[in-house]
C-alpha positions in Angstrom: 11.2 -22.0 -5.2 8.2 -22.5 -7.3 8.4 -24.9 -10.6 8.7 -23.1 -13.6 5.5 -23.8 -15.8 5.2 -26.3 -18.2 6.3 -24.9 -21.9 3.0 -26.1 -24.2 2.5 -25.4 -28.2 -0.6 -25.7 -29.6 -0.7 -27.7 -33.3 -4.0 -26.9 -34.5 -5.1 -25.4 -38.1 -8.8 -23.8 -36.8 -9.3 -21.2 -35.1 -12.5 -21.7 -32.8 -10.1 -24.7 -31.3 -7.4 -22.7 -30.3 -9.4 -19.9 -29.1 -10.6 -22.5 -27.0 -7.9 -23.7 -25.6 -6.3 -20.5 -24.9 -9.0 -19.9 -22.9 -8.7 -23.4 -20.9 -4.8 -22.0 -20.2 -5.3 -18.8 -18.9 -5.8 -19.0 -15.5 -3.4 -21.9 -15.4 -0.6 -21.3 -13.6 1.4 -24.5 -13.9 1.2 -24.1 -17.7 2.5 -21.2 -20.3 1.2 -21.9 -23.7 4.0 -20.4 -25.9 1.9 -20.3 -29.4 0.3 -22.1 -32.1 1.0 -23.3 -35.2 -1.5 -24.3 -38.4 1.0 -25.7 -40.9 2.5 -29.0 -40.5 5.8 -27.7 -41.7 6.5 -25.4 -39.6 6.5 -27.7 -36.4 9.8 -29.3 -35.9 11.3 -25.8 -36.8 9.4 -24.1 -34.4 9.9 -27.0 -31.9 14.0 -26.5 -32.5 13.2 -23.2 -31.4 11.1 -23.0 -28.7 12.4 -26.4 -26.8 8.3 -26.7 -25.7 7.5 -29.4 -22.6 4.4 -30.5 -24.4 2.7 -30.2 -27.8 -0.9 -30.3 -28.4 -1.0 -32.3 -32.2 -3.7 -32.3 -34.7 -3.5 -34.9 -36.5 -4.8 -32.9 -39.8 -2.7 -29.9 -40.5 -2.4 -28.5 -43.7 1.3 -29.6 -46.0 1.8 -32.2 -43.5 0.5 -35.5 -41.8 0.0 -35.4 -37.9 1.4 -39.1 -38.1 4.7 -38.0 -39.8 5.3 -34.8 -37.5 5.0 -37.2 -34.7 7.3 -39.6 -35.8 9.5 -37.0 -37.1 9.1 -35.2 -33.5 10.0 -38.0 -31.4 13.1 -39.2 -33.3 14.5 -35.6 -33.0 12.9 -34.5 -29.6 12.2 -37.3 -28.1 12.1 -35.7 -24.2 9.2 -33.5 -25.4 5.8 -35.0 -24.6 3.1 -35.0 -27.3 -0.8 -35.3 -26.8 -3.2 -35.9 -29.5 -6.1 -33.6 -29.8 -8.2 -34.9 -32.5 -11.5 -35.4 -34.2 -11.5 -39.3 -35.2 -12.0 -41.7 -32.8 -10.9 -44.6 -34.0 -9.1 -47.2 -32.4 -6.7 -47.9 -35.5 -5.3 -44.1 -35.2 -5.1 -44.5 -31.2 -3.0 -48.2 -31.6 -0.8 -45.7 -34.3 0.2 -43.1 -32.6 0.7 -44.9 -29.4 3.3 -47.0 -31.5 5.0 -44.2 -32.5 5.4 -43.3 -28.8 2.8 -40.4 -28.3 1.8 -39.9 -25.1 -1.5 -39.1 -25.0 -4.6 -39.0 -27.1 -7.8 -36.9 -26.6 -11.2 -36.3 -28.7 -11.7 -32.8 -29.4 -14.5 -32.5 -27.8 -12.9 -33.7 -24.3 -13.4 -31.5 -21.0 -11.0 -29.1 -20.1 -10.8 -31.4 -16.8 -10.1 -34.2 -18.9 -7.0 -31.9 -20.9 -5.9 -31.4 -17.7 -5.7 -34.5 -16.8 -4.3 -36.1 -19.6 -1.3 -33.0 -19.3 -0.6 -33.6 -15.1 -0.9 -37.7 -16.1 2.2 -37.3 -19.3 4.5 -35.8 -16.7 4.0 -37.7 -13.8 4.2 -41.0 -15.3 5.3 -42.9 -18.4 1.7 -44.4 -19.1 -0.3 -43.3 -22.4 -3.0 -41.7 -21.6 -6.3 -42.1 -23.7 -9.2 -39.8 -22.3 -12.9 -40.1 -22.5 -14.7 -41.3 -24.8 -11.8 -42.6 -27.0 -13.0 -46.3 -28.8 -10.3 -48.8 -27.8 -10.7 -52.4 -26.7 -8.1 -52.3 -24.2 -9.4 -52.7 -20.8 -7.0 -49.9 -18.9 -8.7 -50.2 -15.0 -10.9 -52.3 -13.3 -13.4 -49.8 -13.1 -12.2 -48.3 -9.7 -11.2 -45.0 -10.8 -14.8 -44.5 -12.7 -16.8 -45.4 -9.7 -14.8 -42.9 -7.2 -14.9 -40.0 -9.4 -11.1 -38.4 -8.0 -11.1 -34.8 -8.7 -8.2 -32.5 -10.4 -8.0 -30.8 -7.2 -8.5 -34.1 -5.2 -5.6 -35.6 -7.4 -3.3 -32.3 -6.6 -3.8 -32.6 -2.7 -3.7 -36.7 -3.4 0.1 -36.0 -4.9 1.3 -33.8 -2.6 0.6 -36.2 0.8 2.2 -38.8 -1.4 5.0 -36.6 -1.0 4.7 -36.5 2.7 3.4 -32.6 2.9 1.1 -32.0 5.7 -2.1 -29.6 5.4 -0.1 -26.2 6.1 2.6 -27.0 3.2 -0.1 -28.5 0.9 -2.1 -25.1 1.8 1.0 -22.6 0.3 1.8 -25.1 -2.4 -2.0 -24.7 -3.3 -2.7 -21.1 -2.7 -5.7 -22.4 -1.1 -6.7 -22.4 2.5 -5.8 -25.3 5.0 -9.5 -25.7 6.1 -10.4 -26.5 2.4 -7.5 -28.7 2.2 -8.4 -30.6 5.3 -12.2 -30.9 3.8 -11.0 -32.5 0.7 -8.3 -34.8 2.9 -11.4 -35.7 4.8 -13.5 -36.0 1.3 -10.5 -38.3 -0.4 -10.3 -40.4 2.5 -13.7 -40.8 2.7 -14.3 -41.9 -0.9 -11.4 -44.4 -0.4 -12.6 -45.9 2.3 -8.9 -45.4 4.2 -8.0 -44.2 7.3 -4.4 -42.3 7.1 -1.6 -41.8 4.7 -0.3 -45.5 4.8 -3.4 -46.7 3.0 -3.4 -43.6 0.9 0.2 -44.9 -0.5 -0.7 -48.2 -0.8 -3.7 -47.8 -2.6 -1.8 -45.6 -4.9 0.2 -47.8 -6.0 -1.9 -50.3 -6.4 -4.8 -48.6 -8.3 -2.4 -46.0 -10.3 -4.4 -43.3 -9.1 -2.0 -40.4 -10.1 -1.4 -41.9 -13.9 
């Protein structure tokens, strides 16, 4: 049986932003976005409500601070995973929010590969994510990830032969064919410089290539 998609709510007071993401969502199976909201007030109540996976925050809704709702948020749903989505990039709003246990935090004008990312990254590990282009001082790699340019798709196939699938199971799983999966396996080892699975692991593990 398939997973159920995650739940998302989108947090965001302007329209041309959550047209766009919409859009972003649409053809995303793994994700159901279940509305949006553009007063501050009405997210916990809508949150009680709809028991979302995920919510998308502005930080600048109308009646309400997007520092308060996430406090608010996490001391009354704490199991429900909140990215930033936000316009200031500045590194005394990301040390903030990440102290108030958000678990993300994005610039609006981020990639849709990048929101993706930052949404498979929250629910398969506990580290903050902070996408591109964000201003913080914090050196979070050493560079690895940057110069070998990992894929969504290359991280999907990466995640399931860490979970021992071969090319035929990863194939179904993926709705696409095992030829293209075994040209990506082929692509990912290539850019890793491994040889089989047991170096995939280990360097898994040791670069955090899935967070």
């Amino acid at each position: 049986m398939e997973n159920q998609p995650k739940k998302i709510l989108i947090c965001e007071d302007h329209q041309i932003v959550i047209d766009g993401l919409l859009s972003i969502f649409k053809n995303q199976p793994d994700y159901q976005v279940l509305g949006h909201i553009t007063n501050g007030d009405n997210v916990l109540p809508t949150v009680k409500l709809n028991t979302p996976d995920v919510l998308l925050l502005d930080l600048n809704l109308p009646n309400k601070n997007g520092i308060d709702i996430l406090q608010e948020l996490k001391q009354s749903f704490p199991q429900v995973k909140v990215i930033i989505l936000t316009m200031y990039n500045k590194e005394s709003i990301l040390k903030k929010v990440k102290q108030f246990h958000a678990n993300g935090f994005l610039l609006k004008n981020c990639s849709s590969d990048d929101l993706l990312n930052a949404l498979d990254a929250v629910f398969e590990s506990n580290k903050f994510y902070i996408g591109k282009g964000v201003k913080h001082t914090v050196i979070e790699t050493d560079g690895f990830l940057e110069k070998i340019k990992i894929t969504r798709r290359e991280k999907e196939i990466i995640t399931e032969l860490m979970k021992g699938h071969n090319v035929p199971q990863i194939s179904e799983k993926l709705f696409i064919s095992a030829h293209t999966v075994e040209t990506h396996k082929k692509n990912i080892f290539k850019k890793l410089d491994i040889h089989n699975s047991i170096d995939l692991v280990k360097l898994v593990n040791e670069k955090n290539l899935l967070s």
